[in-house]
N, C-alpha and C positions, 0 to 999 in steps of 0.2 A: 425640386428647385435646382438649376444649377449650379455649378459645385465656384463659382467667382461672382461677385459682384462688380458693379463699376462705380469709382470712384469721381466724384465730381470736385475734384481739387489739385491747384497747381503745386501744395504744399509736402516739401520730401519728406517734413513731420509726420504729417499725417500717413505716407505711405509706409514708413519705417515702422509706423504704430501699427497700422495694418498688418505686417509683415508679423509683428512682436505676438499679434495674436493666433497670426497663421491662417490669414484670409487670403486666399486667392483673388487678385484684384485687376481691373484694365483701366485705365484712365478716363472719362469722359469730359473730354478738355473744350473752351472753345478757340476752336484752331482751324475751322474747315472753313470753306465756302458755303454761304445762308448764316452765320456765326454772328455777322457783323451787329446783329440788331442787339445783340448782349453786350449790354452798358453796367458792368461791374460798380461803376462809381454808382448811376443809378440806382442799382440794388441796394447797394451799402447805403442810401441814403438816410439822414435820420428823420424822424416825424416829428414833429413842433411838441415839446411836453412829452416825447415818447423816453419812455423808462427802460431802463440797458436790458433789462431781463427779454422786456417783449420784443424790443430794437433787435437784437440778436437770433429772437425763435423768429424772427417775422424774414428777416435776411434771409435766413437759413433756408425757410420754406421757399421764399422770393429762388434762391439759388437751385433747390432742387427742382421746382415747378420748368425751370431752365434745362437745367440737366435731361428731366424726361423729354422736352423738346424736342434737344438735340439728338436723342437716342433717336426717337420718331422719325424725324429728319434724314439723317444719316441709313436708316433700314436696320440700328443692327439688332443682334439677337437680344430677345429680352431677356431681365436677369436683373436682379435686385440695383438700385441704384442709392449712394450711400453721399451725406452732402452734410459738412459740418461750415460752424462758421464760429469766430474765438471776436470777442471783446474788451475792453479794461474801460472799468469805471472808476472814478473817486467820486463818490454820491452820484449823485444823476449824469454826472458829466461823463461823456461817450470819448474813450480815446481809441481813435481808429488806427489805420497805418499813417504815418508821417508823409506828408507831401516831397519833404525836404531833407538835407540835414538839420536844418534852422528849425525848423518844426521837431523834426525826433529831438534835438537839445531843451526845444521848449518842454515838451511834453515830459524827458525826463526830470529835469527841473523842477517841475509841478509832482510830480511823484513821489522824488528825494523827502529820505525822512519822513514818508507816511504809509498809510495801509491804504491799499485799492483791492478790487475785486479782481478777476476774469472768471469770463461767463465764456462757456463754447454750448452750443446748441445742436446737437446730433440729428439728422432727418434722412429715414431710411423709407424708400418706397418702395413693395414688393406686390404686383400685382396693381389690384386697386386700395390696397390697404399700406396707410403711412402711420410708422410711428417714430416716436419724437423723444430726447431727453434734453434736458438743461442741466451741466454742471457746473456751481459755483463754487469757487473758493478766493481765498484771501493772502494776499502777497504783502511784506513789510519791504519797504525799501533803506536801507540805512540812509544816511546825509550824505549827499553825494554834494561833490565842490565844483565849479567850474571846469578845472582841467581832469577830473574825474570824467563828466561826460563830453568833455571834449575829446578826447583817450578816446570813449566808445564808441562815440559816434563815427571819428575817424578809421576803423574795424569794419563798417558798413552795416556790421549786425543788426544794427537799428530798425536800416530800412526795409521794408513788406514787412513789417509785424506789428502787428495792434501792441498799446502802447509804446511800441519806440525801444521793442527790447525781445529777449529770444531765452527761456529758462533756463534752456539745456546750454546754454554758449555762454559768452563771458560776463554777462548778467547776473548770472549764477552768482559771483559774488559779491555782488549789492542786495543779496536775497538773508536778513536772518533767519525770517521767520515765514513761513509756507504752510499756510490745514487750506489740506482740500486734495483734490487731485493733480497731482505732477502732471501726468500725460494731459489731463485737462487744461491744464495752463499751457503745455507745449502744442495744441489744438483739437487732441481727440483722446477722448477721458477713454481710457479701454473699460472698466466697469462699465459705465452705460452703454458703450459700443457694443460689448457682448451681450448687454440684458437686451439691447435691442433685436441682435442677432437670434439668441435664442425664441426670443416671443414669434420672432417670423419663422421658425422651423430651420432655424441654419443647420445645415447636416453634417455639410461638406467636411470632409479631413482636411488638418491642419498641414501646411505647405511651410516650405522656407525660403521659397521666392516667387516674387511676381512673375506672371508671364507676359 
């Protein structure tokens, strides 16, 4: 197996998590020419009645299925390809990234003072063999006031992150109560990343920086 995988995400979370575990990793971004037919919102779309859990594995796979594309396309060397994708539910309700500011305000609004989930969905393909994790856990938000999230939202943090917020940033504290996995909430659970890593023979020695 080669000793890097490639990453199918624009997210510096997820590569910093990488990092933490000591994967040698390359980007597989879509940024080239032939690229264009990757419609992100697309993907990200929800299904009528579809339930966050499935919404999420079904994305995830939608994004790596993409990712191998590109690899193909491109000619380059093959070598394991690794594709997460992070979402926030209150019950069935899907909170994506914010369009807006207007929107990340709403969104945290509707959060303030309650429990939601995030779900991130792990999907590594190595070969012809893909395997898959779901981690859930459950986020409390304290009462958040008006110029509470007007404060945040003015920071920018808000916007590209599912619900309308960033764990590891100034989020952090409207957060009392947190079970589940941190890195999972910040977009790649390292526990299931590495169980995945291992089930496919990951060998390689551990690194302290990308190349």
């Amino acid at each position: 197996m080669p000793d890097f995988l490639y990453l199918a995400s624009q997210s510096p979370r997820r590569r910093q998590l990488l990092d933490q575990l000591g994967v040698r990793h390359e980007p597989l971004l879509p940024n080239a020419p032939g690229d264009e037919a990757e419609d992100s919102e697309a993907l990200e779309a929800q299904l009528p009645g579809e339930a966050p859990a499935a919404y999420v594995e079904r994305v995830t796979g939608l994004k790596l299925d993409a990712a191998l594309a590109r690899r193909a396309r491109r000619q380059l060397p093959d070598a394991p390809v690794l594709c997460a994708d992070t979402t926030v539910a209150l019950g069935r309700r899907i909170y994506g990234k914010p369009l807006d500011a207007s929107d990340a305000a709403r969104m945290l609004a509707e959060l303030s003072g309650r429990t939601h989930r995030v779900l991130t969905a792990v999907a590594l393909q190595v070969g012809n063999k893909r395997l898959a994790a779901l981690s859930v856990s459950s986020v409390r938000f304290a009462p958040l006031g008006p110029a509470d999230i007007a404060a945040y939202v003015a920071t920018g943090e808000p916007l590209g992150k599912a619900g309308a917020y960033g764990v590891q940033g100034r989020a952090g504290a409207f957060i009392p109560v947190l079970r589940g996995s941190y890195s999972g909430i910040m977009g790649l659970p390292l526990f299931e990343t590495a169980q995945l890593l291992r089930a496919a023979g990951w060998t390689a020695s551990p690194c302290n920086k990308t190349s």
